[in-house]
C-alpha positions, 0 to 999 in steps of 0.5 A, spaced: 533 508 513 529 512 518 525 510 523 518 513 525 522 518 531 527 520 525 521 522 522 518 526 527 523 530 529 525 531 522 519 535 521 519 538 528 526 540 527 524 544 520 518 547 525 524 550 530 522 546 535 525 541 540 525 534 538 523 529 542 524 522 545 518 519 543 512 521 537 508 521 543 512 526 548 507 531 547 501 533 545 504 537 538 509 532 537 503 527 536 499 531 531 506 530 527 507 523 528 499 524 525 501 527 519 508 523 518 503 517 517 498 521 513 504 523 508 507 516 508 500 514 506 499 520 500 507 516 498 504 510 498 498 511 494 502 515 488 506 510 485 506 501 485 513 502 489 518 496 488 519 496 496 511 495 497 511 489 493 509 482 496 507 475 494 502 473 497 501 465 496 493 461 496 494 454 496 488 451 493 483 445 496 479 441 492 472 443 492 473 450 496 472 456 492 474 461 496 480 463 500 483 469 504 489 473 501 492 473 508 496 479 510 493 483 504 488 487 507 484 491 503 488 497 500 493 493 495 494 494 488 495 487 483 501 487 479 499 479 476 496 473 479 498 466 476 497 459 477 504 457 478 502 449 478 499 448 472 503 455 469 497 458 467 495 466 467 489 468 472 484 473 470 481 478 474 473 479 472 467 481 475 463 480 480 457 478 477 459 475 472 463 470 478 457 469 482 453 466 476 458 461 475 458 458 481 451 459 482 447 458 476 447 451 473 452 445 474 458 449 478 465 446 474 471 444 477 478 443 474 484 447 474 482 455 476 482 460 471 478 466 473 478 470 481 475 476 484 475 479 489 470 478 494 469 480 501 474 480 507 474 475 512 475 476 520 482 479 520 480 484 515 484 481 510 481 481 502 478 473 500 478 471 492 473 467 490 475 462 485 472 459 478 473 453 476 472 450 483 478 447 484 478 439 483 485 439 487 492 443 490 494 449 486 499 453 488 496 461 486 501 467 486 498 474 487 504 479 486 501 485 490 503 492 492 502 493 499 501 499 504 506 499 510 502 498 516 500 505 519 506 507 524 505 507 531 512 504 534 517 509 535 523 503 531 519 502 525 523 503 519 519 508 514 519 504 507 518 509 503 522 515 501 523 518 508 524 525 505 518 525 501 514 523 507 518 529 511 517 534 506 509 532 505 508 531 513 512 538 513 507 541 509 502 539 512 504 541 519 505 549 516 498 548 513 496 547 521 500 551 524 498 558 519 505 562 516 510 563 521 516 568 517 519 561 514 516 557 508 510 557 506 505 551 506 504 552 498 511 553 497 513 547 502 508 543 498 510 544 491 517 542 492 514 535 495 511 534 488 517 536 485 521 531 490 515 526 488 516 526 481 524 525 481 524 520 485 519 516 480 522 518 474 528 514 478 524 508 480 520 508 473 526 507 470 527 500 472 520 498 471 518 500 465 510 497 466 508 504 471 510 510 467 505 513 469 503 516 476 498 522 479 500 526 485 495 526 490 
């Protein structure tokens, strides 16, 4: 696995310059470390990685329609939501349409069959709104993709696959710094999309549900 610094000198050492022993050594090592993270961020938003997948866990209380997917945040991608106490498949619907139901009329309770997303709460993380209103604990799996926290430690392991996010910030930096004899911004790039698309016809092989990517 490749640390935040690997990374970093990586793309400094395709650069020809000197690596360093911290991402924030110098001014120019900081501005890689800025497009390490912008290059990680491009992989992330590409394809629902395995490495990214997370569960998070609401469990319900009777009479409280609204809960925090803590830990979440706002940049994340639902792979399946369930009610795993009542084995019963949770369905995403709009917004107005859930804001009528808890508010026109007489608001039903029972078993939740319907959420959405609705709002973050003081940590920034998303909330859920919830219909029927619980009448008592659910135990409720929201199977998510995750990004990474943006990286800031010179230890953090990339989770993504370090020599996509080489190549990108790579690219990026040539993009920056103007042609200098060696590869060229566009070349540089091209092969990171080339990289890219190996690297998800890999992983698509093993999740047949996401056939189907977009390079950004």
């Amino acid at each position: 696995m490749t640390t935040y610094l690997q990374a970093v000198n990586d793309v400094l050492v395709r650069l020809r310059e000197t690596e360093v022993s911290t991402v924030t050594e110098t001014s120019y090592s900081s501005l890689i470390g800025k497009f390490v993270n912008d290059a990680k961020r491009a992989v992330e938003d590409s394809y629902e990685w395995n490495v990214l997948g997370t569960t998070v866990v609401v469990t319900t209380t009777a009479g409280t329609y609204s809960y925090s997917l803590t830990g979440a945040g706002q940049k994340f991608r639902v792979q399946d939501v369930i009610n795993d106490t009542n084995n019963t498949t949770m369905t995403n619907i709009p917004f107005a349409n859930m804001n009528r139901y808890l508010n026109f009329g007489t608001i039903s309770s029972g078993v939740p069959l319907y959420y959405c997303f609705d709002g973050v709460d003081a940590s920034y993380d998303t909330k859920v709104s919830l219909f029927p209103v619980p009448s008592g604990a659910s135990t409720l799996k929201f199977s998510l993709i995750v990004p990474q926290a943006p990286l800031t430690a010179d230890s953090t392991v990339i989770l993504m696959p370090s020599e996509l996010v080489v190549q990108n910030a790579y690219a990026r930096a040539l993009v920056e710094r103007g042609e200098d004899g060696g590869l060229s911004s566009s070349e540089a790039y091209q092969l990171y999309k080339s990289m890219l698309s190996d690297y998800i016809a890999m992983e698509a092989t093993r999740y047949p549900e996401f056939g189907s990517f977009e390079a950004v």
